[in-house]
N, C-alpha and C positions, 0 to 999 in steps of 0.2 A: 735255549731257543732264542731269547731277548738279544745275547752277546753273538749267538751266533749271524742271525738274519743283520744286525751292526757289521760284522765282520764284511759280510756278502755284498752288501750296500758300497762300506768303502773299498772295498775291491772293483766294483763295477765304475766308482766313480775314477778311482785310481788310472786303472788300467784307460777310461777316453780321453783322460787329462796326459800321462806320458804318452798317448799314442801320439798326440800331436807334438808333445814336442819333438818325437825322434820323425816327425815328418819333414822332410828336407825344402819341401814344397808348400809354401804357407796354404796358398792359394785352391788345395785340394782340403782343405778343415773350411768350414763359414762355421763360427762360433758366436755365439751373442746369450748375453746375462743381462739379467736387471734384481735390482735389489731395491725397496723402498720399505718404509716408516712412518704408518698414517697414524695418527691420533685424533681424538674427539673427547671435548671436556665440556660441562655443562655443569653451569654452581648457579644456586638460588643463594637470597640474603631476605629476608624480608617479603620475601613477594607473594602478591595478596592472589594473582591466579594460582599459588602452589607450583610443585614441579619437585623434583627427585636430581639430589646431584649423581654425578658420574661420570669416569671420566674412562677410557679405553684406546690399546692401542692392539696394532698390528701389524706384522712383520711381514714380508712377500718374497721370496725367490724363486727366481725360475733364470733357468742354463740349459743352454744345447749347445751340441755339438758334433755337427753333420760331417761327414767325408765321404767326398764323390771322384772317381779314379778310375778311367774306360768304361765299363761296363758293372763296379761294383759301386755298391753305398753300403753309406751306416749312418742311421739316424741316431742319433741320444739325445735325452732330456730329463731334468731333473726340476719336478716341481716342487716348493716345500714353503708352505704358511704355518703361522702360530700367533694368535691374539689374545686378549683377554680384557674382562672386563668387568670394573668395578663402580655397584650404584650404592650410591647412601651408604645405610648400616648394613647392607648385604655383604657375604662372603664373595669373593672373587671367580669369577666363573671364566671359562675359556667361550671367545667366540667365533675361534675359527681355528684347525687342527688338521694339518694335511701334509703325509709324503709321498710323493710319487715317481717313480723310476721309469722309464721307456728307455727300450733299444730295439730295433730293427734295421736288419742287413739283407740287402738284398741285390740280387746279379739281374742284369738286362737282358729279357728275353732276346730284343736286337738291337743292334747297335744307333741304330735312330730311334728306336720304339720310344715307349713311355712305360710301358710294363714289366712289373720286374717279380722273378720267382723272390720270395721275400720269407723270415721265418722273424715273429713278433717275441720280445716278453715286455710284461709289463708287469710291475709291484707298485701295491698304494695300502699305506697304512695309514696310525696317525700317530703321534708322540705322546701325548697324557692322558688321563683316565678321564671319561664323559660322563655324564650325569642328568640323569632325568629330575626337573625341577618341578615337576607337578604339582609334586608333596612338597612343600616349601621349608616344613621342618624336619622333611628327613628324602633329602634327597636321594633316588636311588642310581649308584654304580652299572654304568651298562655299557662301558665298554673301556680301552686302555690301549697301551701300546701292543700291537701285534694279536689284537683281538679286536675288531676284528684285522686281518691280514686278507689281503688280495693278491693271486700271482697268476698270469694269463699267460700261458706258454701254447703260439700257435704256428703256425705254415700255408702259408696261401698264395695270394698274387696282389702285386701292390702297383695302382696306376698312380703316378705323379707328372702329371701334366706342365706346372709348374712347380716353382720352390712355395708356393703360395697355399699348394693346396696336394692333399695327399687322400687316396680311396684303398685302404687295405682289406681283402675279403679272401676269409680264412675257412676254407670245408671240413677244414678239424683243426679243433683247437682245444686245449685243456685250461678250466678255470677250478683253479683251487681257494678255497676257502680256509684259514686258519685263524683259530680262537684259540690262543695259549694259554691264556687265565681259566685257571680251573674252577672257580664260580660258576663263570658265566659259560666256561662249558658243559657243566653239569642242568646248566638251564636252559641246554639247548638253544643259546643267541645265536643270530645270522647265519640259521638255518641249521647249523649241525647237529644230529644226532644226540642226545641229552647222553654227556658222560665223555665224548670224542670229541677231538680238537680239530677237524680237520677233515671236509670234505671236499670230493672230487668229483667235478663235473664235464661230461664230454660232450662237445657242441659244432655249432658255426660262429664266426666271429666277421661284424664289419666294424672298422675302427675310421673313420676320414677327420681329417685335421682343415681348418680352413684361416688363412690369414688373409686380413683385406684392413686396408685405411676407409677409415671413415668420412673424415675433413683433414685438413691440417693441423697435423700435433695431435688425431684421434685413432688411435690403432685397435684394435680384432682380434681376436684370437679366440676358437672355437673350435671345440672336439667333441665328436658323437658316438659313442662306443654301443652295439647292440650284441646282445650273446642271448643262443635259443639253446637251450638244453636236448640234446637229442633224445636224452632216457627219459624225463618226465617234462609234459607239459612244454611239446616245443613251441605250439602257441604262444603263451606267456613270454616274449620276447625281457630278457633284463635289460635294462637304460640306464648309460650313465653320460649325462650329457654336459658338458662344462662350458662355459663364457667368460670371455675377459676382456675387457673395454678400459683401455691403458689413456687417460689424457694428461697432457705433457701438458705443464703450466710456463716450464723455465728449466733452465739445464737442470735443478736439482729439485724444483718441487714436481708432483702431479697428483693427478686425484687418480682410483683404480675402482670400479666397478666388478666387484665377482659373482656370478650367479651358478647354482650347481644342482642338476633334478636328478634323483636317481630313482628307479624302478626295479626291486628284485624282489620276485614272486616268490622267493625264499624265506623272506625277511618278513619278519612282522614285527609290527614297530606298537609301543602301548596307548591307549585311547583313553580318554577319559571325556565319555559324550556328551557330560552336561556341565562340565568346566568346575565342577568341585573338589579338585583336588583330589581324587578316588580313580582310581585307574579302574577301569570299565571289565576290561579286556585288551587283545591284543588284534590286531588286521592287520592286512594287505594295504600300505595306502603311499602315494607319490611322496617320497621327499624331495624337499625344498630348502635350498639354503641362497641366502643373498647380502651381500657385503660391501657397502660404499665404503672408502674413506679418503684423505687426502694427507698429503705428507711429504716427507724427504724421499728423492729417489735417485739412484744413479744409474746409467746404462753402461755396460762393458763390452 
């Protein structure tokens, strides 16, 4: 499953990358990358307030690669971070773990419109194994490459007004769930069934993307994905909402702001209510993830 979903991946990457080159027409690809390298280092010697060394870095990319041609598109995008982070006499811990895949193609309903019959997938994993530090001396394993696994295979209608901003809303759509690590799916993590890798769920889906400048040299980028389960609890809307606030210092340095909420009524994540180290139980409750750093960056 690991070598295959690899296989899947660089096929899809494969295949938007020759398609533009056998495009004769540059002008019908807009293509844009960025790659950057933040770090952060903190050393004490002597000092009488205290303080904990530490030092951590983090990697960023992110590529599209859009084609627009009479009445058809195709968006693609590929997001993908990895950090880590090392304090004092501690073990080295990851602080940041993300792949993601997007493509959607989609034909014009008319030929001046904005609306387009549109059919979505999207894939997001993450690359190494996570770990719940609660327990300080015995951290526990909750999750890994391809465990959990996301893949959203939908069909809707897609308004794009501008290149800036994009509203996709899907009346059916398929979100699957896969947990490949047989641990964790005997523990029934991120929702599935204790013993099964791998659940299926039938919905609606709205997905909008929004880009906008801030100031000068300050860029946006913001994506809001909502999915309501038809079969159970279509109430319960799942959230997964992303931010990125790119500031450009000089052609190669910048700072990057990441913020990322997720809500999935599936999931229940471990608590530990009065912060001793002892895991409580398990709830329902908002994740939150948020990441400054500043560093080398180049744009393509």
């Amino acid at each position: 499953m690991k070598h295959f979903s690899i296989i899947v991946m660089c096929l899809f990457i494969s295949t938007a990358l020759i398609g533009q080159e056998k495009t004769e027409a540059p002008k019908l690809w807009k293509k844009a990358g960025d790659f950057s390298i933040n770090f952060s280092q903190v050393s004490f010697s002597n000092w009488a307030a205290g303080g904990k060394n530490s030092v951590s870095g983090v990697a960023l990319f992110n590529y599209s690669a859009n084609y627009a041609k009479d009445r058809m598109s195709w968006d693609n995008s590929l997001n993908m971070g990895y950090g880590l982070l090392k304090e004092q006499n501690r073990s080295v811990v990851k602080s940041e773990d993300k792949m993601e895949i997007s493509s959607k193609v989609g034909y014009k309903m008319t030929e001046a419109g904005k609306w387009f019959f549109s059919g979505l997938t999207n894939f997001r994993t993450q690359f190494a194994d996570g770990f719940n530090y609660t327990n300080k001396d015995n951290p526990e394993r909750i999750s890994t490459f391809f465990a959990p696994a996301y893949l959203t295979l939908a069909v809707g209608f897609d308004y794009k007004p501008t290149d800036k901003f994009t509203l996709f809303m899907s009346p059916l759509s398929g979100k699957f769930t896969f947990v490949a690590d047989k641990e964790l799916a005997d523990a029934g993590a991120f929702g599935v069934d204790p013993g099964k890798k791998s659940r299926a769920e039938m919905g609606g889906t709205l997905k909008s993307e929004l880009k906008f400048k801030v100031v000068k040299n300050v860029d946006a980028v913001t994506n809001l994905t909502l999915f309501s389960n038809y079969l159970k609890n279509p109430q319960n809307i799942d959230v997964n909402w992303d931010f990125r606030l790119n500031m450009k210092i000089n052609e190669y340095l910048s700072a990057n702001l990441l913020t990322n909420m997720i809500y999935d009524d599936d999931i229940q994540v471990p608590i530990d209510s009065n912060d001793d180290g002892i895991i409580d139980g398990k709830g329902r409750r908002i994740q939150l993830k948020q990441l400054f750093g500043a560093g080398l960056s180049l744009k393509f």
